[in-house]
N, C-alpha and C positions, 0 to 999 in steps of 0.2 A: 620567701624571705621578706620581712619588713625594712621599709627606709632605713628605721634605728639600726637593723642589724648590719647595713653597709658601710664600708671604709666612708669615711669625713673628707672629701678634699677641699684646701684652702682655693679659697677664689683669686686672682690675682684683682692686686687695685686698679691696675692700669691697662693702656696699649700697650705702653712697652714692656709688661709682666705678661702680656697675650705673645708678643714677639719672643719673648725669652724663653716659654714655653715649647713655641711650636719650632726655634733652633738655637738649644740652651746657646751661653756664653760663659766661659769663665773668668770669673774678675781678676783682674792682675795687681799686684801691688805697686802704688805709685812711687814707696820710697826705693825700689829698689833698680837697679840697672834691668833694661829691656832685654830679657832672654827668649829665646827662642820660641814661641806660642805653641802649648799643643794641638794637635791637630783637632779641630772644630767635629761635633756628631752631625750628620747631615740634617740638613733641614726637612721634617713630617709630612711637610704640604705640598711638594713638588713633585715625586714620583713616588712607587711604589717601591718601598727596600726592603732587604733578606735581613734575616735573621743574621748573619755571618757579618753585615754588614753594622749591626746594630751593637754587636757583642763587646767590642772593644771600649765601645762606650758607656757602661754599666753604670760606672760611678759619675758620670756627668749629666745621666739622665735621672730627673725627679719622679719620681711614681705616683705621687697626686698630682701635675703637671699632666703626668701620662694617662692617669685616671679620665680627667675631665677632659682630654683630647679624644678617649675611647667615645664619648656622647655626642662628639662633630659632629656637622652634617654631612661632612667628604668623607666616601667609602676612603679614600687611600690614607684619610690620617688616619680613620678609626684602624686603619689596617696596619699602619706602623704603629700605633701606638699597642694594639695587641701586641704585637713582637717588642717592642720594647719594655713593656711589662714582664714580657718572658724575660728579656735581657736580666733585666734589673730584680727577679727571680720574687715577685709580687703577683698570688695569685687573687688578683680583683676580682670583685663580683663583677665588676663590668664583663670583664674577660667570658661567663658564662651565658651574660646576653648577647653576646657579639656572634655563638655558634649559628642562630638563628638571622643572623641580619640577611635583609634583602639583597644582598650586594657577595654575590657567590663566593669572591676575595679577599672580602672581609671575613667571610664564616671559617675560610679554607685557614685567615692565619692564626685566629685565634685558635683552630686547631691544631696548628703547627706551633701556637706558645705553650698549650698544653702537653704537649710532647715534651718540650724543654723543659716546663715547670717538672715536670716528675712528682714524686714526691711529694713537693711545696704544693701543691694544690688538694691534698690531703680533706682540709675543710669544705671544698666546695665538691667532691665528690658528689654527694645526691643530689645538688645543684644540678650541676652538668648533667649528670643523667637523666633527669626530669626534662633539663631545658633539648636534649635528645631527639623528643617527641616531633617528629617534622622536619626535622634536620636534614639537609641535603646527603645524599649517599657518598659522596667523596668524605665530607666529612663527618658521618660518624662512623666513615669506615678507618680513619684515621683516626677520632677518639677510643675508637674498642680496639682500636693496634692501643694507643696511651692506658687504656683502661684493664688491659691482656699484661701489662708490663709491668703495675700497679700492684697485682696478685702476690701476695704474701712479704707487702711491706702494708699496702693501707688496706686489708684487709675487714677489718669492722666496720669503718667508713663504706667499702663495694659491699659488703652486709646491708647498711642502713639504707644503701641505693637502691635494694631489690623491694622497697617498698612502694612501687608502682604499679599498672596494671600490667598484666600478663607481657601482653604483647611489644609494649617498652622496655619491659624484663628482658624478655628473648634476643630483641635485635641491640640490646646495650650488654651488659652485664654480664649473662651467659653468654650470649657471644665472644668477649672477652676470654672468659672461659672456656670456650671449644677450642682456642686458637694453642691452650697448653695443655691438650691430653691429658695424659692422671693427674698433672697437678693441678688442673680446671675442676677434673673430679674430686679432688680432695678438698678444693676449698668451699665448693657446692654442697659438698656434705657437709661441712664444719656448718655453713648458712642454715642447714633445717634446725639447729639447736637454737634459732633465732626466739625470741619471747614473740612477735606477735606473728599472727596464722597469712599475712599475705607474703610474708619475707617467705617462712618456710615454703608454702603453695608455689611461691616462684621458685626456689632454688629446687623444690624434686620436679617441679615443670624441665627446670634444666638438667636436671641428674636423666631423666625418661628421653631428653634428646638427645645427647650425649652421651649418657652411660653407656655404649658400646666401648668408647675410650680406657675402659678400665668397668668392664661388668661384675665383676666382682666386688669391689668397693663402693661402687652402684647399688648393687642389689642388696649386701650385707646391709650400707646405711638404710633401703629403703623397706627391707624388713621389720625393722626394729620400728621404726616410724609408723609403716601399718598398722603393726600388731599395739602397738605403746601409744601412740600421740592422741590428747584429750579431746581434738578437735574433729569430729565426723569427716569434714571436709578435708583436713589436712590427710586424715583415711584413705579415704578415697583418690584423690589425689598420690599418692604414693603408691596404690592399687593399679591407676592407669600406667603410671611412671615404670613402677616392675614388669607390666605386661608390654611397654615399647622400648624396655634395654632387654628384653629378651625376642622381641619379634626379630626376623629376618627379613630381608629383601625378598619383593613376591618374586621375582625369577630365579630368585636361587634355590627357594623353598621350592618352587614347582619344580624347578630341572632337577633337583635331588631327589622327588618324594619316587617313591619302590613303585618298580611298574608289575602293579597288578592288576588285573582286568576291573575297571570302574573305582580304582581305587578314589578317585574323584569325582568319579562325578555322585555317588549316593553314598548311602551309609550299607556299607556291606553287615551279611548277618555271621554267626562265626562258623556258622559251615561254611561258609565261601572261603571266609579266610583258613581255615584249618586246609582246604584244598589247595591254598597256596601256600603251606606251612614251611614248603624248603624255601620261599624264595623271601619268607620276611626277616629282613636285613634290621638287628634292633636298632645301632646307630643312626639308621634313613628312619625308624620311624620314630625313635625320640626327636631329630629333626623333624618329622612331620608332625609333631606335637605342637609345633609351631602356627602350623599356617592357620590363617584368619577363617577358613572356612571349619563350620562346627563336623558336619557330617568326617571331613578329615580328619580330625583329631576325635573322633571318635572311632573312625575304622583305627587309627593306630593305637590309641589303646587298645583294642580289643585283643590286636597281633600281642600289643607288648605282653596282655596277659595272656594270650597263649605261648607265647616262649615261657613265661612262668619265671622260676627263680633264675634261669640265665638273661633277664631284664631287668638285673637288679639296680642296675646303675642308670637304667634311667627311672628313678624313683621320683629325685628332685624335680625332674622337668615333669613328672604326673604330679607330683606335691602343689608344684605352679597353677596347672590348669583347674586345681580344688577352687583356684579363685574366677576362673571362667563367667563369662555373662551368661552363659546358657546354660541352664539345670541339668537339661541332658548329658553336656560334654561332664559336668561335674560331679557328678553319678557313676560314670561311665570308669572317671579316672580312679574315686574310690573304688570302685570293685576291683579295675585293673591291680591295683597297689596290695588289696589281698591275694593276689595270686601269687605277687613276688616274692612269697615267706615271709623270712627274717630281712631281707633287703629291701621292703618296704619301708623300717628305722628310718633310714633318711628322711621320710617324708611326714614324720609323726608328727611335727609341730603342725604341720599342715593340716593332715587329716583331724587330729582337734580345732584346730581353726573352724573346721569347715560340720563339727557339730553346733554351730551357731548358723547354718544357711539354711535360710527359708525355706527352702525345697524338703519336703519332709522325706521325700526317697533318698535324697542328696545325705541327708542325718544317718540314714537306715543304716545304706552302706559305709559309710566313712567311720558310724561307733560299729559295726560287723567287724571291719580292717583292724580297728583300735583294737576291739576284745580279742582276735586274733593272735595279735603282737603279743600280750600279756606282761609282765613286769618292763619287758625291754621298754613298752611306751610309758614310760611311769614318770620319767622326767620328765615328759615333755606334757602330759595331765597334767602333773602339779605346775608347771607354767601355763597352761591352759587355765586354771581356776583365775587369774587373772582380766576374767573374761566383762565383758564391758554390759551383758545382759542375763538376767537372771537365767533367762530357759536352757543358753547357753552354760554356762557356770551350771547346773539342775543337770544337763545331760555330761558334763567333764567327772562330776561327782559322782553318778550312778556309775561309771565305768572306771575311775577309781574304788567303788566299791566292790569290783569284782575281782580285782588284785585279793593276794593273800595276805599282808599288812596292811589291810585297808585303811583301818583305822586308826593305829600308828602314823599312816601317812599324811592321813587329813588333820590331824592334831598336830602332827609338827607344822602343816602348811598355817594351818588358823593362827598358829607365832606369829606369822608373817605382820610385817606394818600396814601391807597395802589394804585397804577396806575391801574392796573386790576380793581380793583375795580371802580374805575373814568369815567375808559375806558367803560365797560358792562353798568353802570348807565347812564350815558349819550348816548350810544345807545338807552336802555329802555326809557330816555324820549323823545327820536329822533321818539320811536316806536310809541308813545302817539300821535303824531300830535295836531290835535287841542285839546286834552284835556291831551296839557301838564302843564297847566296852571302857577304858580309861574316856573316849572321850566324852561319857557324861558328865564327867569331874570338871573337864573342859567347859562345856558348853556350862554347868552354874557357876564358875566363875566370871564369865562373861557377862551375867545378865544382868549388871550394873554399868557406871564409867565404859569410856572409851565410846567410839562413833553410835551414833545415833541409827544409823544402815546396818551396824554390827550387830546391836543388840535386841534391834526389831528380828534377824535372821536366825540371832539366837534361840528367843519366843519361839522364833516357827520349828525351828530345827527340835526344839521339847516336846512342840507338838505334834510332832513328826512321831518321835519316841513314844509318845503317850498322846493319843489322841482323846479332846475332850469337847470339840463342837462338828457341828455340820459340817460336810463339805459339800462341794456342788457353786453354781452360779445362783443368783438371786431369782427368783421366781420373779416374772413383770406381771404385776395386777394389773392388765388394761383388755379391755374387752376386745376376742378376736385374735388376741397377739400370736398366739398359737393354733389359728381355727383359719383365719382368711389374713389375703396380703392387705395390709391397710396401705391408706394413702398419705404424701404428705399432711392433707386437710385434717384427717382422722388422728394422727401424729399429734400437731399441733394443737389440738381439742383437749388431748389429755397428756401435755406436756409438765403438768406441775410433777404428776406421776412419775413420769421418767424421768426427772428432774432430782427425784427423793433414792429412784435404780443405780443413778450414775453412770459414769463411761466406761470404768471397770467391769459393771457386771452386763451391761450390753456386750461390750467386746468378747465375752467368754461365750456370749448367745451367737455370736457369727459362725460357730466351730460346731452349732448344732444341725444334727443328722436332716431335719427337715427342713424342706427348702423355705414355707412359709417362715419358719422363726427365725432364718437367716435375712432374709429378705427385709420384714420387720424391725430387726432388731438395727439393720443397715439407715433404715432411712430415720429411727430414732435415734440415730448416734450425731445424721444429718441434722437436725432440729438440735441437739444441742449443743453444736458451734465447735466441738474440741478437737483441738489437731491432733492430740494426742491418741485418735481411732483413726487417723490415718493411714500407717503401716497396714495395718486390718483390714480397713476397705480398700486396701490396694492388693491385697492378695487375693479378698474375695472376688475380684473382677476375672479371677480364673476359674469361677464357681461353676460344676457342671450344670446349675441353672442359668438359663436366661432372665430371670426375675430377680435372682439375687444380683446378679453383676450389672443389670440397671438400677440397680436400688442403691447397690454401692458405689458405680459413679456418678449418682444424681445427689448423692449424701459428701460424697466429696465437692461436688461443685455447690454444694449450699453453705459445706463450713467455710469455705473461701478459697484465695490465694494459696495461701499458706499450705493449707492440706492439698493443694490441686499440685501446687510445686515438690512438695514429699512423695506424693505418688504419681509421678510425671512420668516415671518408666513402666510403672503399669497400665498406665492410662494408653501409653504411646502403642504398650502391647496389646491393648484390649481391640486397638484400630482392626486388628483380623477376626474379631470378633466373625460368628459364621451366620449369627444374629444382626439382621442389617439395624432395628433398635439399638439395641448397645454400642454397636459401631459407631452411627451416626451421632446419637448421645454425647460418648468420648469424642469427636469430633468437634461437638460444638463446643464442649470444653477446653478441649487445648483452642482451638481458636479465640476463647474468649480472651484467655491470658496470653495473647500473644508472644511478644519477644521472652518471657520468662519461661517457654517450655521449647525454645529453639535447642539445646541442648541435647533433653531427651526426645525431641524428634530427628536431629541429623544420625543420633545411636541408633534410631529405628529403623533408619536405612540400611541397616544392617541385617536384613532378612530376606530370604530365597524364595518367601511367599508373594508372587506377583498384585495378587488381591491389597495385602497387607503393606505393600510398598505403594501401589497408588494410594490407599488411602493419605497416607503419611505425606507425601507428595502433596494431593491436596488441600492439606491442613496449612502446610508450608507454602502453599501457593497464594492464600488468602494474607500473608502475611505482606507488608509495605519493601521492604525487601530481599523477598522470594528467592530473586536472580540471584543476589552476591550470595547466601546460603548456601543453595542449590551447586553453584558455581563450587565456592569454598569444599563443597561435599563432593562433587565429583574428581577434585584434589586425590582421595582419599586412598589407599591402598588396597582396599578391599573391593572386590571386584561386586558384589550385590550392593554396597553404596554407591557405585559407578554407575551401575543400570538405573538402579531407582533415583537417582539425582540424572539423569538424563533422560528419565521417562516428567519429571517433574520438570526442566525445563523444555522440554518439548509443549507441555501442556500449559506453561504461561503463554505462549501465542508470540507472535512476533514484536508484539507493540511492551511485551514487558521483557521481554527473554532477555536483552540489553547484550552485556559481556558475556554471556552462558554461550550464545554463537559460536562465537571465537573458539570456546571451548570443547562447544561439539565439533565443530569442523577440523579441531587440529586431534582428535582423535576418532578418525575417521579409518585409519590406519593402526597394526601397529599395537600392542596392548592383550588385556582377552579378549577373544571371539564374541562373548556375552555383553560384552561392554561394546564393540562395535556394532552390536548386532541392535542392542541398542540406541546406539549412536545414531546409527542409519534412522532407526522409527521415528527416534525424535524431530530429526530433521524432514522426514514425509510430513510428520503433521504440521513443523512449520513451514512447509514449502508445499506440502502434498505430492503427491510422485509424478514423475516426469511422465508425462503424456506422451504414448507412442501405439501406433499400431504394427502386429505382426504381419508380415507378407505371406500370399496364399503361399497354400502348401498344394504342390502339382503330382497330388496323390489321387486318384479316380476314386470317387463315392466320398472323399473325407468330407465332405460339409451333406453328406444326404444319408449315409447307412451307416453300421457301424460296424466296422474292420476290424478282422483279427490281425492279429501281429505279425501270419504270413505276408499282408498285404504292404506292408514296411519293409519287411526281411527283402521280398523281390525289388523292391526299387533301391536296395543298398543301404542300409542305416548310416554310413557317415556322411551322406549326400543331404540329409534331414538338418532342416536346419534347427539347430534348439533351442537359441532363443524366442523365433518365431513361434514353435510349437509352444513353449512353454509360456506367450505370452495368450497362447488360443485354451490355456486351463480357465480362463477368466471370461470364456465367448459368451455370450448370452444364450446361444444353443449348446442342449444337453448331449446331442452327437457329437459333435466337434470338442465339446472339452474330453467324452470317453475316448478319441480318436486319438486327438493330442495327449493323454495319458499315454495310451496303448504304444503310441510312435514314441514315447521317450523314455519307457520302457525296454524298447528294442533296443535303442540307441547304448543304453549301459551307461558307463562308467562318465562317459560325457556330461552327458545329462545330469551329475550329482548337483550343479548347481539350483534346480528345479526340485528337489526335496522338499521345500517347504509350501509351495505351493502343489504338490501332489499332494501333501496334506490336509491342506486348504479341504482338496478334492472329496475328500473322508467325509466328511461334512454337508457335501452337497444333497439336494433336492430331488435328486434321479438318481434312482439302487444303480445301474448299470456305468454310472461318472462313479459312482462309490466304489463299485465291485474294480471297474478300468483303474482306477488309480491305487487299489490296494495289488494287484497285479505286477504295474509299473514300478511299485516300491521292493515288493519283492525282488524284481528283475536286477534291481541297482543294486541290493547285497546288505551286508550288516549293518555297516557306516548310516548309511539314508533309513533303514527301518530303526535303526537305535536313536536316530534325531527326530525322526516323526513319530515315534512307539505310542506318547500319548495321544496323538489322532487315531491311531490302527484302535487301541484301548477304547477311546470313546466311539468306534465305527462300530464294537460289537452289541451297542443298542438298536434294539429297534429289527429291520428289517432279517430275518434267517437267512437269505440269502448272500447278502454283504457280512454280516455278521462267519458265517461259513467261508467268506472268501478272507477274512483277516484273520480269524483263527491260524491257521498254516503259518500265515507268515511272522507272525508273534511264537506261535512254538517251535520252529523253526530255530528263533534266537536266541532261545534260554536265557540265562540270567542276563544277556545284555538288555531287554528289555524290563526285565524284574521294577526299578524304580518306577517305571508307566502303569504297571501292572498294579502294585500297589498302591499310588495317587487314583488309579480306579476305581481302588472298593470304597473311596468315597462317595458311593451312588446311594439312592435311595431307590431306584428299578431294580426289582427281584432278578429277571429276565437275564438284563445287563450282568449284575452279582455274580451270576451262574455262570453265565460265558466267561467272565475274566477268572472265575475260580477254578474252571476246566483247565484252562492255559496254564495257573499257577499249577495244579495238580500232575503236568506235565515232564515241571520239576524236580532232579531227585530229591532236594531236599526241601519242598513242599511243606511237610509240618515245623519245620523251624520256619520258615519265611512265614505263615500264618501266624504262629506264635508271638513274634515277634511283630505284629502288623495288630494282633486283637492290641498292642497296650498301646496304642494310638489314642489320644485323648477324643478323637471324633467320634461320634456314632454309631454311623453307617461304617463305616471301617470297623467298628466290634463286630456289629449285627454281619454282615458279611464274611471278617476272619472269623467267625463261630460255627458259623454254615458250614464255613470251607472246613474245618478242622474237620467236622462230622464227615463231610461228603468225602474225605481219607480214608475213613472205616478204622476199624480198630488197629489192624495191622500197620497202615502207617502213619498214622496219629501218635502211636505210640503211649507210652505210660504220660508222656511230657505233654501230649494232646488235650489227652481226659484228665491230666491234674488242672491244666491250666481251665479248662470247660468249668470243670468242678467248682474250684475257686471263685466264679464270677456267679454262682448260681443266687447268690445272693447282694446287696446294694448296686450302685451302678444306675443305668440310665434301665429304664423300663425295657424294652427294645430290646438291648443289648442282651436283659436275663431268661427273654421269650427265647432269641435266639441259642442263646448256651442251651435250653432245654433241648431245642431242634435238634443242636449239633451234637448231646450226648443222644438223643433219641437214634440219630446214623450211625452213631459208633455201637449201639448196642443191637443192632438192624431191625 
């Protein structure tokens, strides 16, 4: 607020207009007989006085008098003179500088005149909220009590206040609003209809904290906003908001989710769960649709679709997860929603939602579910055509055309006023061709007047009808473009060229079948600057080449900021890249833009890939404020942001870790296992592990031969001591650690705390430490081989001997080992393959866990579940085996189509 805009007070002439000020007097009349004087207002400068004390003198005290006593230099006048101000029901601007004053008494009463004021302080509302910002915690816990009280009298005015940053939002205004439950919700909703985009951004910021108060009312306004509001941002923002007034508390979500064997820890396949098919409870797993972890909400969809149409009610909460961050889970849920019949309806608006999602499997399934439904989704298609992108709108309309009044219906929707909507329906009757019937009559009265977007879609929509030119992308006249990967230098040579191609017809070239032309056509999108191939080359960085998805993070980080900032969540995801190139690439990218991609990297912490969370960690580590990030992330609810922000402040070292300490040490305890387990590493590397030696062990021969386990059994197993044993896994002699394996083996149930280091042992240097420690694991039971399963898995390379002694105890555990088993056939050793596909083949239900392992985007995981499928035989392959073999005989990685030949060659013997 400017000088001009504040209250005028007169100056006094004199000393004795200063004295009359700081303890008015009221003048008496001379001519009259001496009556009784009213009682004097106490004098401003002597002590500190109450509000009670101040009230009865309203009318005796001046308000510019009080004004320019608020700018004293004594805390205690400016402090009555606050309260007096309130007295005399005058909200000054002074009064909104006084929240802040150095003098904690002074802050406290101007917030106790704001209380008083009520009401009357109406105008200075965004004042006081602004002035907020640093305010001591006494008192703006008393202004958002005044500001809670405020709520649906000044109303527009707490509107015009939520035009601050986030975080002055949260602890004023919505806070305010948490304090009245639904009518907090209500007034938070009324704010998203605000005109400009940071008012709305804050009030669904507050609607996503809050909204449990009233989720309903929540959700409803924040639908509408999703799907409707013109601002990307404000999108997305109301996306997060729906996804935290629907999450739950992690301990409640865990203590309720169905106890099914491994229900959490992986993603079960549906034979496992059809095995558990009496005990899936639909209520626990629409509840488990909830929780943060993807692999969970995707085992319970799968349940939900096998109960089938008795799941019909949890629709909406699969309708929800259509908007999930992982393609997987969102894939998962459209298929689910086809299985629920006609009780799928609920979720229709969704599943058209979600033929706008990038995932092209995510599309498959969700228009499958649509065409399913048939008329029944027909309302909610034609609010679909609404749709904010063309491919989007292109795919609402093809599935409106498969309705029986097709084109009935797209003619009445092209009525419509909305341009979107004009636009999408007149595609859809372009799609019709000859059975578009009345609406060609439609489309040529269009092809005049009315929007400029209308009657270009028209054009196309005729030519849809009657086609009269080429299709296809532009052919690029540049030598090599489709023969060899050029380089930027080579790009740049013949840039007038692709200059005359444009960005349109290179973007259509990234969708081409060969890797060169993708590649190419990426790094000429880079040379000519435009953000608008951004989205594009941030998909491509999923490209099953290696060339392409450096080509298209080197072409995003040449066209700038801008496009690096648009595709900051692909860039975040390419960090798992398996290519240490492209890895490192995106790496030096997001580093370069530093604080502008801290966003989509704390979202990246959000992944169960150890490789792919260090990265991300040290991109964030290179950053100037690492710690408070790292810190802020380990906040977080989700338990894989827990680990990887405590793998990440472990790794800044002691001299920057700063506050993060504190934070691992008070969760050290207490929380999940993963997260402490965590916890713990971090603090090894910033302290390094405590230095200790084990005490001999007064067993005969243990440091010279190597013992079998009678020679422990005779001397008593619970006499063994196990710490000590278990700290002689780590001796520098290869007898003494098989020895200590072998004795803690004996030992049992004791000994479970020594689990991870007997797996250590897997890995060791000498077959017979290998072979003793896969023994000792066995000896301890399911529990210690299900947490070490992926060391037993990587123990079956390499030597036939060790390899022979882990088999057993992996098939021994069936599917509780399954997840290990799987993360194995990431190998590229023939050998190894073969061992782990023996074990899986030990499985009754072997050709589904294959089946479902060859659609792994990796490699070696096809090449291998292709093998495995063959090495079933035809018998139990089954028909699902050899279609799936079949299927892959053609595109795909090289590798992978050698293999499918192998594995139908087995099935055919």
């Amino acid at each position: 607020m400017s000088d001009s805009d504040k209250p005028k007070a007169q100056k006094p002439d004199s000393k004795a207009a200063d004295k009359t000020a700081i303890s008015p007097q009221p003048a008496a009349k001379a001519s009259e007989p001496a009556p009784a004087l009213p009682q004097q207002p106490p004098p401003l400068d002597e002590r500190r006085l109450t509000l009670a004390e101040l009230l009865p003198f309203a009318k005796q005290l001046d308000a510019d008098n009080l004004i320019e006593l608020a700018r004293d230099g004594r805390a205690t006048v400016r402090a009555n003179a606050a309260l007096g101000l309130a007295a005399v029901g005058h909200p000054a601007f002074e009064l909104v500088t006084l929240v802040r004053d150095s003098e904690p008494h002074v802050a406290v009463a101007a917030a106790e005149a704001f209380a008083k004021l009520g009401p009357q302080l109406r105008e200075r509302i965004p004042q006081l909220v602004a002035a907020l910002d640093g305010a001591l915690p006494e008192v703006l816990d008393a202004v958002v009590g005044t500001l809670s009280e405020l709520i649906g009298s000044c109303d527009a005015e707490l509107t015009a206040a939520l035009d601050v940053p986030e975080a002055l939002a949260l602890k004023t205004v919505i806070s305010a609003a948490g304090r009245l439950g639904p009518r907090g919700i209500a007034f938070l909703a009324r704010a998203t209809a605000h005109d400009r985009s940071r008012v709305r951004v804050n009030a669904i910021a507050g609607l996503g904290r809050l909204g449990k108060a009233d989720a309903d009312a929540a959700m409803a306004c924040l639908t509408v906003i999703e799907g409707n509001d013109p601002v990307p941002d404000v999108r997305t923002a109301a996306k997060q908001a729906m996804l935290s007034v629907v999450a739950r508390e992690k301990t409640t979500v865990v203590d309720s989710l169905p106890k099914i064997p491994d229900f959490e820890a992986r993603k079960l396949s549906k034979g496992e769960l059809m095995e558990s098919a009496d005990a899936i409870d639909v209520d626990q797993m629409i509840h488990a649709l909830e929780d943060g972890r993807a692999h969970v909400k995707i085992n319970a969809t799968r349940a939900l679709a096998i109960k089938g149409e008795k799941a019909a009610r949890g629709a909406s909460a699969l309708g929800l997860l259509l908007r999930d961050s992982v393609p997987a889970v969102r894939r998962e849920a459209a298929i689910a929603l086809g299985k629920l019949g006609t009780g799928a309806a609920g979720a229709a608006n969704d599943l058209v939602g979600a033929l706008g999602d990038p995932e092209a499997d995510v599309v498959e399934a969700a228009g499958e579910t649509i065409a399913g439904l048939g008329p029944t989704a027909r309302e909610a298609l034609v609010r679909g055509l609404d749709a904010g992108t063309e491919i989007h709108g292109l795919r609402v309309g093809e599935l409106i055309g498969k309705l029986p009044d097709a084109a009935r219906t797209l003619v009445e929707a092209f009525a419509s006023p909305a341009v979107n909507v004009q636009v999408n329906a007149a595609l859809g009757l372009g799609l019709l061709r000859d059975k578009v019937g009345s609406g060609l009559a439609s489309l040529h009265g269009a092809r005049t007047g009315g929007d400029a977007r209308t009657r270009d879609a028209v054009r196309r929509a005729l030519e849809m009808i009657d086609p009269k030119g080429d299709s296809g992308p532009q052919a690029i006249a540049i030598e090599g473009f489709e023969d060899r990967f050029l380089g930027a230098a080579d790009v740049e040579t013949a840039k007038a060229s692709i200059e005359k191609v444009g960005v349109t017809a290179l973007i259509a070239h990234l969708t081409d079948g060969r890797d060169v032309v993708r590649a190419n056509a990426a790094t000429a999108l880079g040379s000519l600057g435009s953000t608008d191939a951004a989205p594009s080359l941030g998909v491509r960085l999923r490209d099953d080449s290696p060339r392409v998805r450096l080509a298209a993070a080197q072409a995003l980080d040449r066209i700038g900021d801008a496009a690096v900032t648009s595709a900051a969540a692909d860039l975040v995801g390419a960090l798992r890249d398996a290519d240490v190139k492209v890895a490192e690439a995106c790496a030096a990218i997001l580093k370069g833009r530093k604080s502008k991609m801290i966003g989509a990297l704390v979202r990246g912490l959000e992944t169960d890939d150890p490789r792919h969370g260090r990265r991300i960690v040290e991109v964030i580590g290179a950053l100037g404020d690492a710690s408070e990030i790292l810190t802020d992330a380990f906040d977080s609810p989700a338990v894989n942001v827990q680990v990887n922000a405590a793998l990440g402040l472990g790794l800044l070292g002691n001299d920057r870790v700063g506050k993060g300490r504190r934070a691992l040490e008070g969760a050290r305890t207490g929380g999940w296992e993963r997260t402490r387990e965590a916890v713990r590493a971090a603090l090894d590397v910033l302290d390094g592990p405590p230095a200790a030696g084990p005490a001999a062990i007064d067993i005969e021969g243990f440091e010279a031969r190597h013992l079998a386990a009678e020679a422990f059994k005779n001397d008593g197993a619970k006499s063994l001591p196990v710490d000590d044993l278990a700290g002689y896994l780590t001796d520098g002699r290869a007898v003494v650690r098989a020895n200590a394996a072998t004795a803690l083996g004996v030992i049992g149930a004791p000994a479970l705390g020594a689990v991870r280091p007997l797996g250590v042992l897997l890995k060791d240097d000498d077959s017979k430490v290998r072979i003793a420690a896969a023994g000792a694991l066995d000896k301890l039971g399911d529990d210690a081989v299900r947490e070490i399963a992926e060391y037993l898995v990587g123990a079956l390379r390499g030597d036939a001997e060790v390899a022979a002694a882990c088999a057993p105890v992996l098939i021994a555990r069936k599917t509780k080992v399954l997840t290990a088993l799987l993360k194995g056939l990431e190998t590229d050793d023939d050998i190894h393959a073969r061992r782990i596909l023996e074990v899986i083949m030990a499985l009754p239900d072997a050709a589904e866990i294959l089946i479902d392992a060859i659609e792994s985007p990796a490699e070696n995981v096809q090449v291998n579940a292709a093998i495995g499928i063959g090495m079933l035989g035809a018998k139990r392959a089954g028909a699902a085996g050899r279609k799936t073999l079949e299927s892959r005989r053609t595109g795909g990685f090289p590798r992978t189509r050698e293999a499918v030949f192998k594995g139908l060659a087995l099935l055919d013997g």
